[in-house]
C-alpha positions in Angstrom: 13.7 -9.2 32.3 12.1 -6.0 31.9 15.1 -4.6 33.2 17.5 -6.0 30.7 15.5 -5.0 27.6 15.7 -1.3 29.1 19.5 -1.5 29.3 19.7 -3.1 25.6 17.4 -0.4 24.2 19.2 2.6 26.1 22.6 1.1 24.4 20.8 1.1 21.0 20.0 4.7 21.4 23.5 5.9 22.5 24.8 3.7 19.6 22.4 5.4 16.7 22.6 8.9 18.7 26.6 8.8 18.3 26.2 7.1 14.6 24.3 10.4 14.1 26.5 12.4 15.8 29.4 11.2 13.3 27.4 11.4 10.5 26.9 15.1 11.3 30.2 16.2 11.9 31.1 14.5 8.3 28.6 16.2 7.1 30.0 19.4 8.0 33.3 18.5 7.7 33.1 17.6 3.8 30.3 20.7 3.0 33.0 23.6 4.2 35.8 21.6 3.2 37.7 20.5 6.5 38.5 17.5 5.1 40.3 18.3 1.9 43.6 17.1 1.6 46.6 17.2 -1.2 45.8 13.7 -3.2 47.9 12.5 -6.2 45.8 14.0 -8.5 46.3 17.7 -6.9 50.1 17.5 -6.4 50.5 16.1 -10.0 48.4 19.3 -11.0 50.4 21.4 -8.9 53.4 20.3 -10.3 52.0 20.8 -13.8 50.9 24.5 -13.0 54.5 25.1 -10.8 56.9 23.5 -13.3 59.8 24.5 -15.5 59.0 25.8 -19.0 60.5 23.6 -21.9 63.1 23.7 -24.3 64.9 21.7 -26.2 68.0 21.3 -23.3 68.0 18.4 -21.1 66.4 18.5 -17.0 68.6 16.0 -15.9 72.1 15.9 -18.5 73.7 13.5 -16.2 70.9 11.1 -14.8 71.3 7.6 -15.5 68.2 5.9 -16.6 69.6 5.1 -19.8 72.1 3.2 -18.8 70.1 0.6 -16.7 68.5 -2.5 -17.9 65.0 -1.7 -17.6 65.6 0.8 -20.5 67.7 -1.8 -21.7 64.5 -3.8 -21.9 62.6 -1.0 -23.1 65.1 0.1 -26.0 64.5 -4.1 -27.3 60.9 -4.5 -26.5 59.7 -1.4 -28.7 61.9 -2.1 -31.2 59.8 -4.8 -32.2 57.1 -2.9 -32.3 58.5 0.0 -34.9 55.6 -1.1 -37.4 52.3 -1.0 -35.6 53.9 2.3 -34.0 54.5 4.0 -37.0 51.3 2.6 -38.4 49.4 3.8 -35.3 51.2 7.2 -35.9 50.2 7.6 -39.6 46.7 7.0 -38.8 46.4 10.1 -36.0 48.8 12.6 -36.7 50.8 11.8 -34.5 54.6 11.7 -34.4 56.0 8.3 -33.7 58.7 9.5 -31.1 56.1 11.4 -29.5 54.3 8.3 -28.8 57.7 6.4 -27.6 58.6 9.4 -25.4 55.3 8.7 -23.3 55.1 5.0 -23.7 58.8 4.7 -22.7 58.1 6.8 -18.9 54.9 4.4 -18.4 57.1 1.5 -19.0 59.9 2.8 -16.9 57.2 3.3 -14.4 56.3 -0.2 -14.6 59.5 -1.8 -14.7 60.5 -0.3 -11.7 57.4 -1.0 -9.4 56.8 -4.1 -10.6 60.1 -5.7 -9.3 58.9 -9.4 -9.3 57.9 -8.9 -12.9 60.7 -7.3 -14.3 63.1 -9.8 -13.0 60.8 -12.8 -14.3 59.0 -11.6 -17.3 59.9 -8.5 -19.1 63.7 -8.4 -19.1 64.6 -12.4 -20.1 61.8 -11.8 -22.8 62.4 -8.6 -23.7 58.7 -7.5 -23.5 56.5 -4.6 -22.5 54.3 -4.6 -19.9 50.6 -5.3 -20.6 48.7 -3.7 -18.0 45.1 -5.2 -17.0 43.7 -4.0 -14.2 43.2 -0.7 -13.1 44.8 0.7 -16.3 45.2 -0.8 -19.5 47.2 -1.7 -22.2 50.9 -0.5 -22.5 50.3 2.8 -22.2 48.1 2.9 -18.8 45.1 4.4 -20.4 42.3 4.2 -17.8 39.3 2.9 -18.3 37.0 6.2 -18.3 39.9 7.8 -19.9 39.2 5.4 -23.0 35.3 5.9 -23.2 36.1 9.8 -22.8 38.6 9.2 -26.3 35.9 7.4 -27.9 33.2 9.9 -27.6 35.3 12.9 -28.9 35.7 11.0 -31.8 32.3 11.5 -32.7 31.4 14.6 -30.7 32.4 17.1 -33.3 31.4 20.3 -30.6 34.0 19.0 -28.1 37.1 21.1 -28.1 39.0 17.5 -28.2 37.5 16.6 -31.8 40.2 15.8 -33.9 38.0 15.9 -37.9 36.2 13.6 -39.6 39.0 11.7 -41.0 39.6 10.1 -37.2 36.1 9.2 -36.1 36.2 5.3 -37.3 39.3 4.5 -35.7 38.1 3.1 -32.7 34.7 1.5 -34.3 33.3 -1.6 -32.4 32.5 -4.4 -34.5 30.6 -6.6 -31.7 27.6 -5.6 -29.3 29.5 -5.3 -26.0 31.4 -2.1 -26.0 32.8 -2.9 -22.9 34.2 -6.3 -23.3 35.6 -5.6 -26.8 37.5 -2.7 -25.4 38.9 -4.4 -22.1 39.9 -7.0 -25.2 41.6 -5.2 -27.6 43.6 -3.2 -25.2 45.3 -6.1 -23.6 45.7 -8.2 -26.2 49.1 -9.5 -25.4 49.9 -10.1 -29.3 48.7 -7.5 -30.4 49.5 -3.9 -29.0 47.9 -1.9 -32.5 45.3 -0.7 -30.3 47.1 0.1 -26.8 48.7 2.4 -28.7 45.6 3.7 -30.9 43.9 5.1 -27.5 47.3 6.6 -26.2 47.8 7.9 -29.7 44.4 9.3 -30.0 44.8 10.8 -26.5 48.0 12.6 -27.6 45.9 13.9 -30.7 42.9 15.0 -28.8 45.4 16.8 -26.4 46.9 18.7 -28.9 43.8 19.5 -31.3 42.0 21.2 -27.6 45.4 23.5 -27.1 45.5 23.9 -31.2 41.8 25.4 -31.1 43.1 27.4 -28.1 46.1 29.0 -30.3 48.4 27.1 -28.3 50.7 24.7 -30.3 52.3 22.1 -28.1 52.9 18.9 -31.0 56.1 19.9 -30.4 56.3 19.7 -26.7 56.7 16.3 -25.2 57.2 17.2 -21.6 53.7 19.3 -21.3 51.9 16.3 -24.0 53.3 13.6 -21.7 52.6 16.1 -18.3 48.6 16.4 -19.9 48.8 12.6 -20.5 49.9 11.5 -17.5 47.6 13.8 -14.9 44.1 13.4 -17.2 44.1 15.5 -20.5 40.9 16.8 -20.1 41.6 17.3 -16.3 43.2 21.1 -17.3 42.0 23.5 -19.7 44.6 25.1 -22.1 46.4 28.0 -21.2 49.2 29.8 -22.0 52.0 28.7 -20.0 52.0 25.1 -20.5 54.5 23.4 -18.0 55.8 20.4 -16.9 55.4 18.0 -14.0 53.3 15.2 -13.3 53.4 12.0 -11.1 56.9 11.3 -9.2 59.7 8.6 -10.7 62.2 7.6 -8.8 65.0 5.9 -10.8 68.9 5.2 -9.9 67.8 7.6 -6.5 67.2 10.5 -9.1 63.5 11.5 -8.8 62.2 12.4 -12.3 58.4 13.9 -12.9 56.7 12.0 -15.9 57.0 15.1 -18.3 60.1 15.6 -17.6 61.6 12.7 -17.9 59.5 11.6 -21.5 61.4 15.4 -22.2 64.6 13.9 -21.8 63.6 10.7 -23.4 62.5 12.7 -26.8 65.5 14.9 -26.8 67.9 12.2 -26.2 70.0 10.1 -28.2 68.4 7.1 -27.8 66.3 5.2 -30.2 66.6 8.1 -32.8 67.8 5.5 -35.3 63.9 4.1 -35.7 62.2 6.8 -34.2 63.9 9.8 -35.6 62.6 13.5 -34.1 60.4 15.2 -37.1 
């Protein structure tokens, strides 16, 4: 008996000893940086810092993604929202293709990931997608993005403080923060303010480069690069470029920037949402 309980404890101890032992190496591992490896967020930064300057020319002059019906879907679906768009843009500055330009790449994005979806829900009823989980709304704005919009709203020492004028926009009127916001930002009737936050973050964007004496309201690829990898994720400088997270559409791999470029310089949808 006695025996036994040796064996099991000595099997305990080389257990914990090699537990340790892993531990250990971890440790060491993360502390001098062994471990580090490219992630999304890195290569979508690299791309930003690596890209192609903008102008006013098209990337991609013969790519196809307006020809296929998930912009098909798209051009329909935001058409019916051409009110509470240029509403949204009135109230933050903001122009109104500006806002389609990055809305329509997040959509795109959607549409073609969410096959299943698509084929079921968005193209019979000619509807955006109203994200709910790990980003919300129809604009992906993430969760701790959101807060971080709210709060330089009424921080008027942050760099991404707008004025005065903007800090009630996004007001709560109950006593749970959290739930109202989850609520009003996928709120399947009503998309005012899905597109309020990615308005605001747009706005926010551009007043942080403005203070900086770098102008870029009138550069959707780097607004919608910013947007896309975390606006407050890179400090202005100045050489703005533009990259972001990978799209792959018709075989034609786009970057977000770039692509919500060509969407903002193209001929589509200039009949509602005209470039100012």
């Amino acid at each position: 008996m006695k025996g036994k309980l040796k064996l099991i404890f000595n099997i305990l101890v080389y257990i914990f000893a090699a537990i340790g032992f892993v531990l250990v190496v971890g440790y060491f591992a993360v502390r001098f940086g062994l471990t580090n490896v490219p992630g999304m967020v890195d290569t979508q930064q690299e791309h930003f810092i690596s890209g192609a300057k903008e102008d006013s020319s098209l990337f991609y002059p013969n790519a196809t993604w307006n020809t296929t019906d998930e912009w098909k879907t798209f051009e329909a679906a935001v058409t019916k929202d051409q009110v509470v768009i240029n509403s949204v843009a009135k109230k933050t500055g903001v122009e109104p293709r500006m806002i389609v330009s990055v809305l329509a790449v997040e959509q795109l994005r959607l549409f073609f990931t969410e096959r299943p979806v698509f084929k079921e829900v968005f193209a019979p009823l000619k509807v955006l997608g109203v994200q709910s989980q790990f980003s919300w709304g129809v604009m992906g704005i993430k969760p701790d993005t959101a807060i971080a919009i709210e709060n330089n709203l009424k921080n008027p020492s942050s760099e991404y403080y707008p004025g005065k004028e903007y800090e009630h926009l996004l007001d709560f009127t109950t006593a749970n923060p959290d739930e109202e916001r989850y609520t009003r930002m996928t709120n399947y009737q009503d998309r005012t303010y899905s597109y309020l936050y990615g308005a605001l973050a747009i706005k926010e964007t551009e007043t942080a480069w403005q203070k900086a004496g770098i102008d870029i309201s009138r550069s959707p690829g780097v607004v919608a690069t910013l947007f896309n990898i975390g606006f407050q994720s890179v400090a202005p400088h100045k050489d703005p470029q533009i990259g972001g997270a990978e799209i792959t559409i018709d075989n034609i791999p786009y970057t977000f920037g770039s692509l919500a470029h060509d969407i903002y310089y193209g001929d589509s949808l200039t009949d509602i949402f005209p470039r100012q």
